[in-house]
N, C-alpha and C positions, 0 to 999 in steps of 0.2 A: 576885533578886526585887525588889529594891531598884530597878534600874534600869527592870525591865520593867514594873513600877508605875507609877512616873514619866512613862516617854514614852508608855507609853497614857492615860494622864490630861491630861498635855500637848497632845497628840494629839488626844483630843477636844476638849479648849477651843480650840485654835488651828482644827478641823475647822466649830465651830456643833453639835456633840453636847451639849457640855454648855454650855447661853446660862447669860449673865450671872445671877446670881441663884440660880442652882442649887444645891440645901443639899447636901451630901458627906457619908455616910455617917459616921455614928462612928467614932472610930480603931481604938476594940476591938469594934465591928460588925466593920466590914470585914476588920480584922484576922482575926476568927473565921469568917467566911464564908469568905476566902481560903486561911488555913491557912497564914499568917502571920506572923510575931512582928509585936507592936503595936508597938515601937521603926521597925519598919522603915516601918509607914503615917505615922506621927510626923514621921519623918525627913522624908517624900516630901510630906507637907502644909507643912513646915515650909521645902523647898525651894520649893516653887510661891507658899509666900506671899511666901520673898526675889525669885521673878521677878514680884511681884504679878499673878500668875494667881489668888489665891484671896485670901480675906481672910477673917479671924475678927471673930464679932461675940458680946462680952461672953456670956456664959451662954446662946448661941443654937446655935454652932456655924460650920463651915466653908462657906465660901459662894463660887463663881464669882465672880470682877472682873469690873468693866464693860469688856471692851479696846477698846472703839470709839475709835475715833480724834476722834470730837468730842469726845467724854465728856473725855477726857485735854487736850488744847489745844482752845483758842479758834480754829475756820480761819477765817482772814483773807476778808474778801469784797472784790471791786475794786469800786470808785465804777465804774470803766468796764466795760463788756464789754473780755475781752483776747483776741487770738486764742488760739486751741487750740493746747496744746505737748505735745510727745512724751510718752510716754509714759514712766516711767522705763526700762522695759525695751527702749527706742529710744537713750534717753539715752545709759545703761552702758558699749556698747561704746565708744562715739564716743573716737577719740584727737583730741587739740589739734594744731592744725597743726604745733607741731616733734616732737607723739610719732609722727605720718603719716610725718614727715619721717625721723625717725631708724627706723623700722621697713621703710621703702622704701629706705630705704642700706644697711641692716643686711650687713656684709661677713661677720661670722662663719662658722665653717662646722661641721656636725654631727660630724663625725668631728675627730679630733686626732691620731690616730696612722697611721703606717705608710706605705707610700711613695705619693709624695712629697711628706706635709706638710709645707711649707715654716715656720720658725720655731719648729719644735720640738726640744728637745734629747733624747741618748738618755738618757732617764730612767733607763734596766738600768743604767749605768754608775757611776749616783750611788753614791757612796760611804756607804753606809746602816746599815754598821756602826760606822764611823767618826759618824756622826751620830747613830744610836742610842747609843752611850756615852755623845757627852755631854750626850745628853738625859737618860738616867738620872740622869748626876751631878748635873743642876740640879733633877729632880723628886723625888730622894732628899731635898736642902734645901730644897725649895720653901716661900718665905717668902708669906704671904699675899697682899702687896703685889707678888707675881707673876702674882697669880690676878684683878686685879683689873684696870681699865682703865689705860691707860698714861700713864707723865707727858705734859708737853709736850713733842713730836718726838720721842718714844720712849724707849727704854732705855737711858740715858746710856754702857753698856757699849758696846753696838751703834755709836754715833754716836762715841766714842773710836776703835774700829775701823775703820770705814767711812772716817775720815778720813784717816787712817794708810794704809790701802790706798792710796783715792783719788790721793793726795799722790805714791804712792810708782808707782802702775800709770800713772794716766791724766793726771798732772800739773795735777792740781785743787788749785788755792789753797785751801785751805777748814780754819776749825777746828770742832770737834765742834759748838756751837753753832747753826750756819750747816746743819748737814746735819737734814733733818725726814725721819723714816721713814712710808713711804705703804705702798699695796697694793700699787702697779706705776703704769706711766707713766701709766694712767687717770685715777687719783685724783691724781696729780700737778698734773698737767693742769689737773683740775676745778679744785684749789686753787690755784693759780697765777693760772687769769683768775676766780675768784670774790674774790678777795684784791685784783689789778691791772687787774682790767677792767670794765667797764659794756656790757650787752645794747648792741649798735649798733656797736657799737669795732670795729675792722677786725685783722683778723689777714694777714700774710703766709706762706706756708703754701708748700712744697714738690708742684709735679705732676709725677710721682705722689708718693703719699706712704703710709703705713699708714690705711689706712680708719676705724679708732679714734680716731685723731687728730681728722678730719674731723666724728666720732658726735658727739664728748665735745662741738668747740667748735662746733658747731650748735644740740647741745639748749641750749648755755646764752649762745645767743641772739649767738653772734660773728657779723661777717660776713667770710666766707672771700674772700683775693685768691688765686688759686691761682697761683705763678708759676713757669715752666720749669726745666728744670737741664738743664745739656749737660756735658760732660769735667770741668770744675772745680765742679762742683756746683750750688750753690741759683743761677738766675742774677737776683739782688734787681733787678740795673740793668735788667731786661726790665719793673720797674713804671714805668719812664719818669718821669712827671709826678704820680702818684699822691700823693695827700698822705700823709706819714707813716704808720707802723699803729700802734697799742699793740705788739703783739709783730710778733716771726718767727721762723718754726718752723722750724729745720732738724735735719739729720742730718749734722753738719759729717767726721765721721771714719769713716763707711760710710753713703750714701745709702740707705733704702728705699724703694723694692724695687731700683734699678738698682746699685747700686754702687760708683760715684763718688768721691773723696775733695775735701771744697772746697778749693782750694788756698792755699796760704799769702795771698798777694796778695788774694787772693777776701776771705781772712775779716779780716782787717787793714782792707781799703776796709769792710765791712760793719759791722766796731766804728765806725769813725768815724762815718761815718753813721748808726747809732742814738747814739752821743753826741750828736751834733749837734740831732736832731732828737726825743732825748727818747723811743726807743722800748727796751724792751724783747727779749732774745733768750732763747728756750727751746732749749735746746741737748740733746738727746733723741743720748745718746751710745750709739745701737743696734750690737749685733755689734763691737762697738769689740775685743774680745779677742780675736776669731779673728779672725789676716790670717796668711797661708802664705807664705813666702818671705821677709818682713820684717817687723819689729816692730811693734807696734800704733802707730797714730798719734793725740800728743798731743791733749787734747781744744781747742775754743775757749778755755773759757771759762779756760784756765790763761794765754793770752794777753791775755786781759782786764784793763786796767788801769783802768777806769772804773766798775768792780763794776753793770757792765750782765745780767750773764747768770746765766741760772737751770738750773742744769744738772739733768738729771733720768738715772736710771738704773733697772733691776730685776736681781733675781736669776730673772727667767726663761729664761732661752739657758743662765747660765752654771750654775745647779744646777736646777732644776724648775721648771715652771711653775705648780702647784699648791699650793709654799710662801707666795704671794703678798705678797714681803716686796719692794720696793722703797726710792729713795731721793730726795731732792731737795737740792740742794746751793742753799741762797739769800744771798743779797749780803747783807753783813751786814749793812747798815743796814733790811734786811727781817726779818734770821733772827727777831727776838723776837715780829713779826706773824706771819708763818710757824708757828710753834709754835704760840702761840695760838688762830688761824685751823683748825690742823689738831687740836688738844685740843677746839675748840665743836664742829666740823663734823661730825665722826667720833667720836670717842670709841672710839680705837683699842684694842687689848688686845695679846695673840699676845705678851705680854713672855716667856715662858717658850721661844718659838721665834724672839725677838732674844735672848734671852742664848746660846742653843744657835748660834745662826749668828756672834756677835760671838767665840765660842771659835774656832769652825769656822775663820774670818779671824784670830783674834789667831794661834793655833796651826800656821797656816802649810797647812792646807786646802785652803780658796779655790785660794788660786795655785798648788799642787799641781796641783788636778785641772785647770784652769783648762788649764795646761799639756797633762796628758794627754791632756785631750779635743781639746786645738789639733793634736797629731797623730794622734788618728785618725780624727778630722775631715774631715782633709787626705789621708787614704788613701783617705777613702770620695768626697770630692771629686774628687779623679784618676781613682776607679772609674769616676763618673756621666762625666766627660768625656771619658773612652774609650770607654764605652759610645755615648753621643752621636756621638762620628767613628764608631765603626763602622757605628751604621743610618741616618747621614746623610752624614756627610763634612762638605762645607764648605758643606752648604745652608742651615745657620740658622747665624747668629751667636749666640754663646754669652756674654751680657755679667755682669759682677757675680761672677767667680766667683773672687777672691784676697781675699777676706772674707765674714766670715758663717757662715749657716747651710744657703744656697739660693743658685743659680744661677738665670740668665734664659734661655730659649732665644728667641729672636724668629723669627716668625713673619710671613709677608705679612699686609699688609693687609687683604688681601679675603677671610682665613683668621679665624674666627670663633671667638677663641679662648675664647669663654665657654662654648658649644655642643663646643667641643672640651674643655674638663674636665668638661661633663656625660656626654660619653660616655665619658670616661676613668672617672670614678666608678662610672658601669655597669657597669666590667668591672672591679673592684676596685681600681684604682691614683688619688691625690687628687693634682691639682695645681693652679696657682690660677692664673687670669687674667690677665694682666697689664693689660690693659683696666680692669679692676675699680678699679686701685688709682688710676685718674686722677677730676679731679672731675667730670666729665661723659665719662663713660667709650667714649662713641661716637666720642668725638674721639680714646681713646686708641692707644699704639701695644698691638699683637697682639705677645702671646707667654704662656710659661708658665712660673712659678715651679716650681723645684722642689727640694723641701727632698732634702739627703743624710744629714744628722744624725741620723737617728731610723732609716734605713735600713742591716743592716749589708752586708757588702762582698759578698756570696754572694747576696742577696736584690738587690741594684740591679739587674744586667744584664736579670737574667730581668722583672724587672717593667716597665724602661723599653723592654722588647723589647714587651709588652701596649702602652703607653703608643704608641709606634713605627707600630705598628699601626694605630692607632686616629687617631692624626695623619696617616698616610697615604691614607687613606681620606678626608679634608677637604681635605689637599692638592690630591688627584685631581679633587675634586668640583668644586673654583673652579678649576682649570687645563683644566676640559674647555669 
């Protein structure tokens, strides 16, 4: 009753039913005419006068507010005639040139699961019992100071462990300190050039590269050099004459999307040269844990002797992508701004799912599964590339596929391969562009990502036989 009083009374005042000055009924009139309780007309006058819709006058009663908009503020008159502006409802939608920009790039894609989303892990496999326990045991104690927003650079447990890993997996110099817990590499990102960079400052950047990467350092105003990578990876020396950047972004221990490892030589000339000239490396250590056949390879920045590099990682590939816990690894002569910078910006929390993950890792978890999933990974990998010779043979090349998550299959040029995952989705199979992931994607090369990870071993043949299909039919079309 309460309510429907309310918004009919509001209703009309905001309609012009009841104008300004209109006397209101007594509380226990109306009350009694309605059939009632007077507590609840009471109430519903006493709310309209907190939105000053109504207003009481001494021994008179309840009265209509003026709401006119003159009545309330003085409007401003112009000395000059001004031209005529939109309207507001012209105004509203309008995005600013880099919200155009970052909604026109927008790589994301609607769907996340099933073949062959490329970069997603089989989530069925997560060990969810093993994580349920010892969730329990931290929400059985859960101390206040759990529930509440998080120190600087997170959960001091978390960042004991992460370091410890790090050290021991991917040979990252780092102490607990030094390591700031983020979202994932997005947030990472943001904080790294809101922290070390200025709107105009040039970034060196990886073509192709993860589309995210390109979102984050657009909207906050970088200017992207996009530069090649051939066999040894990022190839820097292709900026010639370029003056210095503030950063450069690579993927030194698995290239995305192609593959690549940078090679020793490679990332040795590349530290010098940002010592020398004062820049910065963001060292984005993607699919670093799954490589088939040989052991994962050492990161950059554990060669770094000049504490140039800012390594960044997530727990996306290797346990979910919905736990949204990542990491950043900063030079120490930054870790104490780093903290800081991420304690103003964010105002992080999720301590009760870093203490659950810092056991996960202390406890020997992590590298457990870490392991398991590296082999059967590697069975569903072998599946997709037999599948591959059998409805092709040697007609595409197959590159990217001794790390990761996804393989590349390349595709002619004059083969459309944007148009070819739109038809593949049509017929229920997702796989992604390889076009897409360059910076001007008409210049890039053709072909199609495609993730094995999320797909299990019964399910590949038959869908990339749909996939098969539907490529042949493109093929045929630009060959006639």
């Amino acid at each position: 009753m309460y309510r429907q009083l309310h918004n009919l009374l509001l209703a009309a005042v905001l309609e012009g039913q009841l104008p300004a000055g209109t006397k209101l009924p007594a509380s226990r009139l109306l009350a009694r005419e309605l059939g009632i309780a007077r507590n609840t007309v009471i109430e519903v006058y006493e709310n309209l006068r907190a939105q000053g819709c109504v207003e009481g006058r001494h021994g008179s009663g309840t009265y209509i507010a003026d709401l006119s908009v003159d009545h309330i503020i003085e409007v401003p008159r112009p000395v000059e005639a001004m031209p005529a502006r939109p309207t507001i409802s012209h105004i509203a939608p309008a995005l600013s040139q880099r919200g155009q920009s970052l909604i026109a790039g927008a790589g994301f894609s609607r769907r996340q699961w099933g073949a062959f989303m490329p970069g997603v892990p089989d989530v069925r496999e997560f060990p969810a019992r093993v994580w349920t326990r010892l969730q329990n045991r931290h929400w059985r104690k859960a101390a206040p100071e759990r529930l509440s927003y998080a120190p600087e650079g997170g959960l001091p447990a978390l960042r004991q462990a992460l370091a410890e890993y790090l050290r021991s997996a991917r040979s990252v110099r780092c102490e607990p300190e030094q390591i700031i817990i983020t979202t994932g590499i997005h947030q990472s990102i943001d904080l790294t050039t809101r922290l070390l960079a200025d709107p105009g400052d040039s970034v060196w950047l990886e073509n192709p590269c993860y589309w995210g990467l390109r979102s984050t350092l657009q909207s906050l105003g970088m200017v992207l050099q996009p530069l090649p990578v051939d066999a040894e990876g990022l190839d820097w020396l292709a900026a010639g004459t370029r003056p210095a950047p503030r950063f450069v972004i690579a993927t030194p221990s698995h290239q995305y999307p192609l593959g690549m490892v940078m090679s020793l030589a490679r990332r040795q000339a590349l530290l010098e040269y940002c010592r020398l000239n004062g820049s910065w490396i963001i060292e984005d250590d993607y699919d670093s844990e799954f490589r088939y056949g040989t052991r994962p390879i050492a990161s950059l920045q554990g060669l770094d002797t000049n504490e140039l590099v800012i390594y960044i990682g997530s727990f996306s590939k290797t346990l979910f992508p919905g736990l949204r816990l990542g990491y950043l690894v900063a030079p120490p002569q930054l870790a104490g701004a780093f903290s800081k910078g991420s304690a103003e910006l964010y105002r992080e929390g999720q301590l009760q799912q870093q203490a659950v993950l810092a056991d996960f890792i202390t406890d020997g978890h992590l590298t457990a599964h870490i392991r398991r999933m590296r082999g059967l990974y590697s069975r569903r990998r072998q599946c997709l590339l037999e599948a591959v010779q059998a409805e092709f043979g040697e007609q595409f090349e197959v590159i990217g596929n001794n790390a990761g998550l996804h393989l590349v299959v390349r595709l002619p040029d004059r083969v459309d391969d944007v148009a070819v995952a739109e038809a593949a989705l049509r017929h229920g199979v997702l796989v992604r562009p390889l076009s897409r992931y360059y910076h001007q994607s008409v210049a890039g090369q053709r072909g199609l990502l495609l993730g094995y990870a999320c797909v299990t071993e019964a399910e590949i043949t038959p869908a990339f036989a749909v996939l098969a299909g539907v490529l042949r039919k493109f093929v045929k079309a630009t060959s006639a």
